[in-house]
C-alpha positions as CSV (number, residue, x, y, z in Angstrom):
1,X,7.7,-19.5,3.3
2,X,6.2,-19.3,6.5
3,X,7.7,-22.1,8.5
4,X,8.4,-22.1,12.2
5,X,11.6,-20.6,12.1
6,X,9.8,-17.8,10.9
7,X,7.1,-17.2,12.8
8,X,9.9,-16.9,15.6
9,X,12.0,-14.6,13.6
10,X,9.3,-12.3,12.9
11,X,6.9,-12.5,16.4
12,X,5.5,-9.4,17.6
13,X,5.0,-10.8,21.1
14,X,7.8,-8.6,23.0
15,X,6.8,-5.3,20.8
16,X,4.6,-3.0,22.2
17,X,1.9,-3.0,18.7
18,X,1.7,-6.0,16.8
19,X,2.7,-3.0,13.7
20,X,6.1,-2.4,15.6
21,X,9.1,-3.0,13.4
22,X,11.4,-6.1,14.3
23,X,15.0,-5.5,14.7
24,X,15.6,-7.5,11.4
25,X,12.6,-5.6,9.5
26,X,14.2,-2.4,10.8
27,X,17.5,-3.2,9.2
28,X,15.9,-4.2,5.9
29,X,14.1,-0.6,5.8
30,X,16.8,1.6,7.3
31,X,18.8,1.4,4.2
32,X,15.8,3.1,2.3
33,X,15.1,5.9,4.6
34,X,16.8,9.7,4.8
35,X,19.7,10.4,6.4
36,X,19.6,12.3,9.7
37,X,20.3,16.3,8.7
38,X,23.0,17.5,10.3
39,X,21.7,20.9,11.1
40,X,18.3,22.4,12.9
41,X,16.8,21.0,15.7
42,X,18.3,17.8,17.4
43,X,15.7,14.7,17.2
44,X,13.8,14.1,20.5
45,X,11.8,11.2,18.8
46,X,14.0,8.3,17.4
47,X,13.5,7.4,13.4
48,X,12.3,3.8,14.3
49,X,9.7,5.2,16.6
50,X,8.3,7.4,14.3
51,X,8.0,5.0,11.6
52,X,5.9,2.4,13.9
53,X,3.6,5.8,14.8
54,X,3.1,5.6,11.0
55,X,2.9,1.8,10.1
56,X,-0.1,2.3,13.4
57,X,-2.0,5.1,11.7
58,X,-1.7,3.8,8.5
59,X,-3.3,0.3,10.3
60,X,-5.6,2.0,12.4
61,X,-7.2,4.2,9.7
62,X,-7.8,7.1,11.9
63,X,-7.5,10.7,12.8
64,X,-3.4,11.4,13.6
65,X,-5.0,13.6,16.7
66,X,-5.5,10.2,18.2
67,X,-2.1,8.5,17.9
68,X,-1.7,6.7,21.3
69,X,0.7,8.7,23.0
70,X,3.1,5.3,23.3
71,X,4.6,7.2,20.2
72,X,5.8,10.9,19.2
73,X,3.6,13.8,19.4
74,X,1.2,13.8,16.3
75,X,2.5,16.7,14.2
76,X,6.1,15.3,13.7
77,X,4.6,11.8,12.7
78,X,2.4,13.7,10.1
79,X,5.2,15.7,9.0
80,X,7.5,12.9,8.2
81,X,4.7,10.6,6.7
82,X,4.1,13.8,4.3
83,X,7.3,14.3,3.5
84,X,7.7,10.3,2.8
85,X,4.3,10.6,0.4
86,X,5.6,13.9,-1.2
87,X,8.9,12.2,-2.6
88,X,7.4,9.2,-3.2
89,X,9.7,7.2,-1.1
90,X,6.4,4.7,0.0
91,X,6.9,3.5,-4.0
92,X,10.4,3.4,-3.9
93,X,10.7,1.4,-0.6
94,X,8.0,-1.0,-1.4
95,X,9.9,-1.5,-5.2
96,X,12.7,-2.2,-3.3
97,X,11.5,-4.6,-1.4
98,X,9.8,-6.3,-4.0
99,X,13.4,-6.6,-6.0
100,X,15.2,-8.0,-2.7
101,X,12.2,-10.9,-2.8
102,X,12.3,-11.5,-6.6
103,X,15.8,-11.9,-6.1
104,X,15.3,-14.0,-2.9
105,X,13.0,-16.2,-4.3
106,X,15.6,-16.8,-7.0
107,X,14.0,-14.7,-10.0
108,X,14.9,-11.8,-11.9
109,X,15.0,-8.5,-10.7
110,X,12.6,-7.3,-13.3
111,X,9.2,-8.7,-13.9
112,X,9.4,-10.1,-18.0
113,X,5.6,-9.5,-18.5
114,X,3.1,-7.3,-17.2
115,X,-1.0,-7.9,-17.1
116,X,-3.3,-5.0,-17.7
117,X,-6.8,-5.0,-16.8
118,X,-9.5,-2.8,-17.9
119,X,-13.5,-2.5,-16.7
120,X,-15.9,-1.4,-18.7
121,X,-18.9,1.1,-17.8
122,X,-22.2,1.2,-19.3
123,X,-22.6,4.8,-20.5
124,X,-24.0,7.0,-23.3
125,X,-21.4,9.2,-26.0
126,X,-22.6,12.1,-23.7
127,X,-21.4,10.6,-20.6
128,X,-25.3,10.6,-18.7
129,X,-27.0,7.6,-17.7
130,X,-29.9,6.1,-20.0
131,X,-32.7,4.1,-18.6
132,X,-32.8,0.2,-19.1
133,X,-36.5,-0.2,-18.9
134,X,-37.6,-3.7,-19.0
135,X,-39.1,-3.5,-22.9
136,X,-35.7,-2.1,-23.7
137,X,-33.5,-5.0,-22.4
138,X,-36.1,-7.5,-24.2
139,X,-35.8,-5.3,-27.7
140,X,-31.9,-5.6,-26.9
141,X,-32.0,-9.7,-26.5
142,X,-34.3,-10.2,-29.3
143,X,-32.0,-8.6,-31.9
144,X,-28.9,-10.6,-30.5
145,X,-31.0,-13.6,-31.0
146,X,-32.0,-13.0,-34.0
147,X,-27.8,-11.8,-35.3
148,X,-27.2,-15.3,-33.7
149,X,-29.6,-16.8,-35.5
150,X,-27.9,-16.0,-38.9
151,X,-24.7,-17.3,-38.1
């Protein structure tokens, strides 16, 4: 619930982008991310700060050439939002969090049901589209009047 105790909690007023990670969301989501390897190159860019470089590409919808340059060079944010998308670990993280809520909010883990929803196309058995000419569509209505009519 978004009460005023929250709003303080979770304020984006002292972070440099309003997508910046709070301390608290930083520890809900650290759990979830890889560990640091222990061999190659030493960071230079910390974990958090490449995640927020992410979380503001993925806001801004832009080119990763033009990440402000607040944050890590381009090419290491790209690589590690790759690597996140290539094992998936976006669906994992956000099924995660979706459990810790379900279970905050006092619910089972597990949804019980589950809705699918379909939308259908108008289309010919060949797949090409057919033209709905105007003495068509009133051929069309006078037949369903007239199966409505029997009934």
């Amino acid at each position: 619930m978004w009460t005023p105790n929250a709003q303080v909690q979770h304020s984006c007023k002292s972070l440099r982008y309003q997508n910046d990670l709070t301390d608290a969301e930083w520890a809900v989501l650290a759990p979830h991310l890889p560990p640091v390897c222990s061999r190659g190159h030493l960071r230079v860019w910390a974990t958090c700060e490449t995640i927020n470089s992410i979380f503001c590409m993925m806001r801004a919808d832009g080119p990763w050439r033009l990440l402000p340059s607040d944050f890590s060079v381009w090419e290491t944010s790209y690589r590690c939002f790759a690597a996140f998308r290539d094992e998936a670990r976006f669906e994992k993280i956000n099924h995660a969090l979706v459990m810790m809520d379900r279970v905050r909010a006092g619910r089972e883990v597990g949804p019980s049901g589950a809705i699918h929803d379909s939308q259908s196309v108008k289309t010919t058995e060949a797949a090409r589209p057919r033209d709905y000419g105007a003495g068509k569509w009133l051929q069309t209505m006078a037949r369903e009047i007239r199966l409505m009519g029997k009934y």
